[in-house]
C-alpha positions as CSV (number, residue, x, y, z in Angstrom):
1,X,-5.4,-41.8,13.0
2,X,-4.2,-43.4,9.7
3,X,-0.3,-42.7,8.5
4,X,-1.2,-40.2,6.1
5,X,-3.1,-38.4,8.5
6,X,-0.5,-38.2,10.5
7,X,2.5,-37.0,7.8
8,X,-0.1,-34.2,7.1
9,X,-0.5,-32.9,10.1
10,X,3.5,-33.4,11.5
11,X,3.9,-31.4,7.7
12,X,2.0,-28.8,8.8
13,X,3.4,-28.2,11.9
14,X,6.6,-28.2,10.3
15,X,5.3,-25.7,8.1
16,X,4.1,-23.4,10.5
17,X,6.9,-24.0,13.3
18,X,9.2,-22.6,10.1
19,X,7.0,-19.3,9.0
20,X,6.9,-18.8,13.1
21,X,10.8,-19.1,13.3
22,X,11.6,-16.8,10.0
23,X,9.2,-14.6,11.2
24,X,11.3,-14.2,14.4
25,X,14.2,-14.2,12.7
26,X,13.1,-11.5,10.6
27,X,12.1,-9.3,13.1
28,X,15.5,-9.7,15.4
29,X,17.0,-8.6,12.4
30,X,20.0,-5.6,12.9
31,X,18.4,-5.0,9.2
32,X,15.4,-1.7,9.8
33,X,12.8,-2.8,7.3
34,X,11.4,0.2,7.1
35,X,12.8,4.3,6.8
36,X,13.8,6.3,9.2
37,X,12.8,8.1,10.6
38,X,9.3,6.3,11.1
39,X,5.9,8.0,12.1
40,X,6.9,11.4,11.6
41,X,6.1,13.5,8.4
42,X,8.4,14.1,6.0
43,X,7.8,16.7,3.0
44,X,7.1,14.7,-0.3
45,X,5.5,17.8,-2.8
46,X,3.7,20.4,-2.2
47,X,0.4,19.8,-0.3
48,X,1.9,16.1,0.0
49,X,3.7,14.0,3.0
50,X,4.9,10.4,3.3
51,X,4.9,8.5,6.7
52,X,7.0,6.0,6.5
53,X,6.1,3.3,9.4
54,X,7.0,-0.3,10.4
55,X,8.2,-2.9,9.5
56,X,5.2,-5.0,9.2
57,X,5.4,-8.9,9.4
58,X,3.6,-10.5,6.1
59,X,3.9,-14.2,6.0
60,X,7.0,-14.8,8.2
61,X,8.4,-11.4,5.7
62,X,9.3,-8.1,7.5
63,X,8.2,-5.1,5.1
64,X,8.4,-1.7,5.0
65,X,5.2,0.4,4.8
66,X,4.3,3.8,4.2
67,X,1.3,6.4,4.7
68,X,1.0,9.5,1.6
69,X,-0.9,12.3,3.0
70,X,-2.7,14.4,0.3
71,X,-4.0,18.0,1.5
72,X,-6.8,19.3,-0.3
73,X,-7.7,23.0,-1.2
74,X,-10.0,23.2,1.7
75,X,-7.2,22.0,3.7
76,X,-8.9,18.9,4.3
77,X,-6.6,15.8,4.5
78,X,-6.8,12.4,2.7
79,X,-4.4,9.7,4.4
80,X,-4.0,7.1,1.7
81,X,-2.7,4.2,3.0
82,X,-2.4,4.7,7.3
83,X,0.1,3.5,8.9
84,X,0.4,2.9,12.5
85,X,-1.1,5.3,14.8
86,X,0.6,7.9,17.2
87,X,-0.6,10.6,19.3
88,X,2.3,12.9,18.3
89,X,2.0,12.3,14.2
90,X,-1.8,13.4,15.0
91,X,-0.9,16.2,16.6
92,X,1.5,17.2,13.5
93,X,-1.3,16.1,10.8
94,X,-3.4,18.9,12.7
95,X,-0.8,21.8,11.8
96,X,-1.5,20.6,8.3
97,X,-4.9,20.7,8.1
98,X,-8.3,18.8,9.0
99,X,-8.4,15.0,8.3
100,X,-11.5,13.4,6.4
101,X,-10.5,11.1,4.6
102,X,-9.3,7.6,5.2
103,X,-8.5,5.6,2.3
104,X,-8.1,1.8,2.1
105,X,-7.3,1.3,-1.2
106,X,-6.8,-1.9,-1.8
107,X,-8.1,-5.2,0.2
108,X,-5.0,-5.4,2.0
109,X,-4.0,-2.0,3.3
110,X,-6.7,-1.8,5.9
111,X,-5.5,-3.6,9.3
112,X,-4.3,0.4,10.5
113,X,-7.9,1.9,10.0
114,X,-9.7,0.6,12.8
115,X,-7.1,2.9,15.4
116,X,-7.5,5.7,12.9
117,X,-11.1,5.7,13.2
118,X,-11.4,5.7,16.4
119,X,-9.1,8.8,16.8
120,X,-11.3,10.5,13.7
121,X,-14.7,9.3,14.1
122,X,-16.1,12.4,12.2
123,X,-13.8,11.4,9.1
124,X,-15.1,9.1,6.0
125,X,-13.6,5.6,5.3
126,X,-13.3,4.8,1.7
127,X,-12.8,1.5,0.6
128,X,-11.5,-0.4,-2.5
129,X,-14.2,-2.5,-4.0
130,X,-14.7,-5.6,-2.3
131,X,-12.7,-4.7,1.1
132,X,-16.2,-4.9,3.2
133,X,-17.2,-8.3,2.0
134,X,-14.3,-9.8,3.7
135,X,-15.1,-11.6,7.0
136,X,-11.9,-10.6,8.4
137,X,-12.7,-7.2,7.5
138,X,-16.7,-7.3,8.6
139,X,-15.5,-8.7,12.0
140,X,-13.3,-6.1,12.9
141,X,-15.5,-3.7,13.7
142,X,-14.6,-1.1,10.9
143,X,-17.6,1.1,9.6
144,X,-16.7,1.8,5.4
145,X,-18.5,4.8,4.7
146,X,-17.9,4.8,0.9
147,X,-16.4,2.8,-1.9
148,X,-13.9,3.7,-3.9
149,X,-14.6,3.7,-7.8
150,X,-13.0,4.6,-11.1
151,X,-13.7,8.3,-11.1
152,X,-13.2,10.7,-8.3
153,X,-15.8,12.0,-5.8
154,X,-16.8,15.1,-5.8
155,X,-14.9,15.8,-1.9
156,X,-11.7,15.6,-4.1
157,X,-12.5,15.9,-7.8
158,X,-10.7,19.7,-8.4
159,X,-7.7,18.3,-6.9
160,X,-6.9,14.9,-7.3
161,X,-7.4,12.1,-10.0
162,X,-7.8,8.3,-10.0
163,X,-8.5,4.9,-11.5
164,X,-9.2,1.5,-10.3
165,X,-7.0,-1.4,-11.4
166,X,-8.7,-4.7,-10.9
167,X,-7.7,-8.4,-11.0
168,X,-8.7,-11.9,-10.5
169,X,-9.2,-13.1,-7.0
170,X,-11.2,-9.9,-6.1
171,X,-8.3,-8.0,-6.1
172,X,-8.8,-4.3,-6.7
173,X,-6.2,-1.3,-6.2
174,X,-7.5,2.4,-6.3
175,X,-4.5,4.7,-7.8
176,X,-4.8,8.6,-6.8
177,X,-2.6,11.6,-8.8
178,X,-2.4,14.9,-7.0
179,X,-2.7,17.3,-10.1
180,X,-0.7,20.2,-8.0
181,X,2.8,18.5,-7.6
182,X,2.3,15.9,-10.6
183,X,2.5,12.6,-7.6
184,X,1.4,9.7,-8.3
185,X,0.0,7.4,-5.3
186,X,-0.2,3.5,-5.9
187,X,-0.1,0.9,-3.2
188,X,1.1,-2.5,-4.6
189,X,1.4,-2.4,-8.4
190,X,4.7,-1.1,-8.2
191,X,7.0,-2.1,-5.5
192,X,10.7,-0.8,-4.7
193,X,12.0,-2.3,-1.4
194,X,16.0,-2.4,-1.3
195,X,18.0,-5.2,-0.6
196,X,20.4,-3.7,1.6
197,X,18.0,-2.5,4.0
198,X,15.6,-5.7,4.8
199,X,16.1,-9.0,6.8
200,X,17.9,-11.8,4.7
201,X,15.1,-13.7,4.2
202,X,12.8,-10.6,3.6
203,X,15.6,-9.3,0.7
204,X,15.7,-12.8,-0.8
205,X,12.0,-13.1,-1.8
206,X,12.3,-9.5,-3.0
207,X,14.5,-10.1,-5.3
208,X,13.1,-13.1,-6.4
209,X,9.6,-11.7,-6.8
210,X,10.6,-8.7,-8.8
211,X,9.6,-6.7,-5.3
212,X,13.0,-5.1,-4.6
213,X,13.2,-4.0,-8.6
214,X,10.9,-1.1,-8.7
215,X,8.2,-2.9,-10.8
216,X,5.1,-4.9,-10.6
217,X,6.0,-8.3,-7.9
218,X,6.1,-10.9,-10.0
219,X,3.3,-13.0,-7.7
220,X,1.0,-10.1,-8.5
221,X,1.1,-10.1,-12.5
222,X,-1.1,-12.9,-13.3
223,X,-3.8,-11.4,-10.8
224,X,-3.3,-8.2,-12.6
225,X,-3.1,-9.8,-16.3
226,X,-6.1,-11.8,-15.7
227,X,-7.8,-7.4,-16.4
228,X,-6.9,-8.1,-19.6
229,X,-7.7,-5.0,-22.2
230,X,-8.7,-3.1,-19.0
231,X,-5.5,-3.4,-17.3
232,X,-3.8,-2.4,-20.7
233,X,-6.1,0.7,-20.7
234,X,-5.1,1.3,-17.1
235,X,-1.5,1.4,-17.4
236,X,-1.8,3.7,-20.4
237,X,-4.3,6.0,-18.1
238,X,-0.9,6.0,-15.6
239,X,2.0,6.2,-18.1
240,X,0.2,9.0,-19.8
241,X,0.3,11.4,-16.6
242,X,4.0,11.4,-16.7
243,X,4.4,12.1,-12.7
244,X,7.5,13.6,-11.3
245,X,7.0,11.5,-8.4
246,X,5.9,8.1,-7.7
247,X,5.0,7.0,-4.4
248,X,3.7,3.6,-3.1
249,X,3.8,1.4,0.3
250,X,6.6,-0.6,-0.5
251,X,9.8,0.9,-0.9
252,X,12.2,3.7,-2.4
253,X,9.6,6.4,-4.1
254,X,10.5,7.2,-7.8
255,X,11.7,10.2,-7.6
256,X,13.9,11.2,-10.5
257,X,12.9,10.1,-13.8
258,X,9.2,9.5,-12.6
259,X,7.9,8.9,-15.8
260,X,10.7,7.0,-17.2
261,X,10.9,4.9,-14.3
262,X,7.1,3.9,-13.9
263,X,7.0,3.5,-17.4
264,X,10.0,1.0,-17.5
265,X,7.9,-0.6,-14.1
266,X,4.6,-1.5,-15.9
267,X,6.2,-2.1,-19.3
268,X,5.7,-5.9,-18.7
269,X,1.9,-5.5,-18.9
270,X,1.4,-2.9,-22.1
C-alpha cells in the first residue's frame, strides 16, 4: 500500500470517526430537536393535524420532523410526510377518520413508510417522481402504488390542490394546499428550525444554511434554480394562494402572516 493510499484511507477514517462522534454528541444533547409533545396529534386547521416526531439524525445533524395529516370529505386521511410509527397515534388517527393515503413526497421523506404500510396495507403509497428508482428505496421492500404528479388525483381533487417543484439531481418535491383552512403543506423548500432548540452543532449549520431562517436552505437553491422558468412559475403558483398557514417538516409552521412570510421565504428564487 503506497503513501497516498494510505493518507486517504487514515482521512477517511478521520472523517467518519468525526460525523460518528458529532452524531453522538448531537443526540446526548439536553437540546430536544424536535416539539413536544411528539407523536401525538395536535390541531393545525380544520380537517388538518401536525405530528411532530423525532429528532432524526441526518449526517451526524439531529433534526426535527413532522407528519401533516389532511382529512378528506369522505373522511378519508392523507398522512403527508409520516413520522415514526406508534400504536397509540394509530389508534387516535382512527377517531379521525380512515387512512388511505401515504404520501412520500419528495425522495427523502420515505425511510417511515415501510412501518406505515405494514400497519395500513389496504392504504395507497404515493410517491414523488423518481423515489422508486432509488436502490435504497427498491431494496426496502416498499410497494409505491402511485406517483405523484403536477395535478391532483381524482381521490383528492375537490379538496386539496398541488404542484410539483423539480430540480437537478432528480430532486422532486410534491407541494399539497388544503382549500378548506387555506394550509399550505411543503416538505423541504422552506425550512424554519430554531436555534434555541437544537444541538450546537445541529443550530450551527442551520444558521449557516439559511435552514433555521424560515426560507429555502441555502444547499438546496442551486438544485432548485437549476428549474429555471419552471421553478419561477412554481413559486408564483404558491405565493398566489396566499395561505394562512404554512406547514413543512422542518421547523416552526408559518403561522401568522402566512402569505407574507412564505412570500419573503421564496423571494430569493422569483
Amino acid at each position: 500500500m503506497d503513501r497516498n493510499t494510505k493518507l486517504a484511507l487514515g482521512g477517511a477514517a478521520v472523517a467518519a470517526g468525526a460525523v460518528a462522534w458529532l452524531a453522538a454528541r448531537e443526540r446526548n444533547s439536553d437540546a430536544p430537536a424536535s416539539y413536544p409533545p411528539l407523536d401525538v396529534l395536535k390541531p393545525f386547521g380544520k380537517h388538518v393535524w401536525i405530528v411532530d416526531s423525532g429528532p432524526m439524525i441526518a449526517s451526524g445533524l439531529s433534526l426535527p420532523i413532522r407528519m401533516t395529516v389532511l382529512r378528506l370529505p369522505d373522511r378519508s386521511l392523507m398522512l403527508h410526510s409520516p413520522t415514526r410509527f406508534t400504536p397509540a397515534l394509530a389508534a387516535a388517527l382512527a377517531e379521525l377518520g380512515v387512512v388511505r393515503h401515504l404520501i412520500a413526497p419528495n425522495i427523502a421523506h420515505w425511510t417511515r413508510l415501510p412501518a406505515w404500510q405494514r400497519a395500513y396495507p389496504k392504504a395507497l403509497l404515493w410517491a414523488a417522481p423518481g423515489l422508486g428508482e432509488r436502490g435504497q428505496v427498491q431494496r426496502s421492500g416498499l410497494r409505491i402504488d402511485r406517483e405523484l404528479g403536477a395535478v391532483p388525483p381524482p381521490e383528492w381533487a375537490e379538496a386539496v390542490d398541488q404542484g410539483l417543484i423539480a430540480g437537478a439531481a432528480g430532486f422532486n418535491e410534491v407541494w399539497f394546499h388544503h382549500r378548506a383552512s387555506r394550509t399550505l403543506v411543503l416538505t423541504d423548500v422552506v425550512q424554519h428550525m430554531e436555534p434555541e432548540r437544537l444541538p450546537p452543532v445541529t443550530a450551527f449549520i442551520a444558521r449557516l444554511s439559511g435552514g433555521a431562517w424560515g426560507t429555502t436552505p441555502r444547499y438546496l437553491r442551486p438544485v432548485l434554480r437549476f428549474g429555471g422558468r419552471d421553478l419561477r412559475a412554481a413559486v408564483a403558483t404558491l405565493v398566489a394562494l396566499a395561505p394562512e398557514r404554512v406547514v413543512f417538516a422542518h421547523g416552526r409552521p408559518f403561522t401568522e402572516d402566512a402569505a407574507g412570510q412564505l412570500r419573503r421565504a421564496l423571494a430569493w428564487a422569483e
